[in-house]
N, C-alpha and C positions, 0 to 999 in steps of 0.2 A: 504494500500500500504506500509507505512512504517513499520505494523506489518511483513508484508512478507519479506519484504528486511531484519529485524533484525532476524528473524527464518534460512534467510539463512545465514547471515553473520552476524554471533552475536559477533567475534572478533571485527568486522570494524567499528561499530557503537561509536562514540565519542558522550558523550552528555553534553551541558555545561549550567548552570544557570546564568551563570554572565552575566551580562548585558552589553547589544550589542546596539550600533549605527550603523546601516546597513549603513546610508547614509554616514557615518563618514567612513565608507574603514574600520574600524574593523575585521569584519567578514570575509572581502578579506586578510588583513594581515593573519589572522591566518591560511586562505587556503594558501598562499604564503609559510609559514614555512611549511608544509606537502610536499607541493610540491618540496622544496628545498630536501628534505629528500625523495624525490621519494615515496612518499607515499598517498594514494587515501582513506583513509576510508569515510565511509559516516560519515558527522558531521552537527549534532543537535545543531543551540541555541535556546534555549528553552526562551529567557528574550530578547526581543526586545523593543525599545522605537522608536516613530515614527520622521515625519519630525519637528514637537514640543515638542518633547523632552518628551514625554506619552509615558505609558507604552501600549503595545498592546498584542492584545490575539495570536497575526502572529509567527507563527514561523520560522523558517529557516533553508534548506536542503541542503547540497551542497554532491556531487559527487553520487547522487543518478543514473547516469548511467557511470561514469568514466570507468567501463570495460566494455566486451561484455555480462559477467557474468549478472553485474547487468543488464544491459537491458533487459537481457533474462525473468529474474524475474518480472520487470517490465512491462513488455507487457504480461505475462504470457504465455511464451513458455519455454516447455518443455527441448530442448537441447540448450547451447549457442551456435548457430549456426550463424554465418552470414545471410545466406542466408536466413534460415526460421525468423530471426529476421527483417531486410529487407523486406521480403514479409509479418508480420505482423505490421510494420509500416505502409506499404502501404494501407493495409486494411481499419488500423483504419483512418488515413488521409481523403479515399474514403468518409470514413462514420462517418463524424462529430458526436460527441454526443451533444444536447441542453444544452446550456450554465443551469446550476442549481444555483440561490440565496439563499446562505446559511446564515439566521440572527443565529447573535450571544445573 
């Protein structure tokens, strides 16, 4: 999924290594400054530390459907359309996929 979002959108992709407190409002600051600047790219931190202060394998995605663009991509349709975006939301909602366990 994020291979295809970055194939489409290889300006928008931000990626960062530095190390992020997600629970600590970090990661939301940094989205606060884009958005002050009207600005949507999808952004990557790549260096998470969890609710004890560990490092984790998680990573973190933000504005992965900010436009209609990306969601198009995302759901895998063809035109950003509303509507065919919409009625492939709809789809997939009808038809849950089995939750999958993925060990690290």
């Amino acid at each position: 999924f994020l291979e295809e979002l970055e194939a489409a959108f290889p300006d928008e992709i931000k990626r960062t290594d530095t190390l992020v407190a997600p629970h600590q409002y970090e990661a939301s600051a940094v989205m606060e400054l884009f958005e002050r600047d009207e600005r949507h790219p999808l952004v990557l931190f790549n260096n998470l530390v969890n609710l004890k202060q560990e490092n984790t394998a998680f990573k973190l995605l933000f504005n992965a459907f900010s436009n209609i663009e990306k969601m198009a991509v995302a759901l895998g349709v063809e035109q950003p359309v509303r509507k065919l975006i919409m009625e492939k939301y709809y789809q997939g909602s009808m038809n849950p996929k089995p939750v999958a366990r993925v060990n690290h």
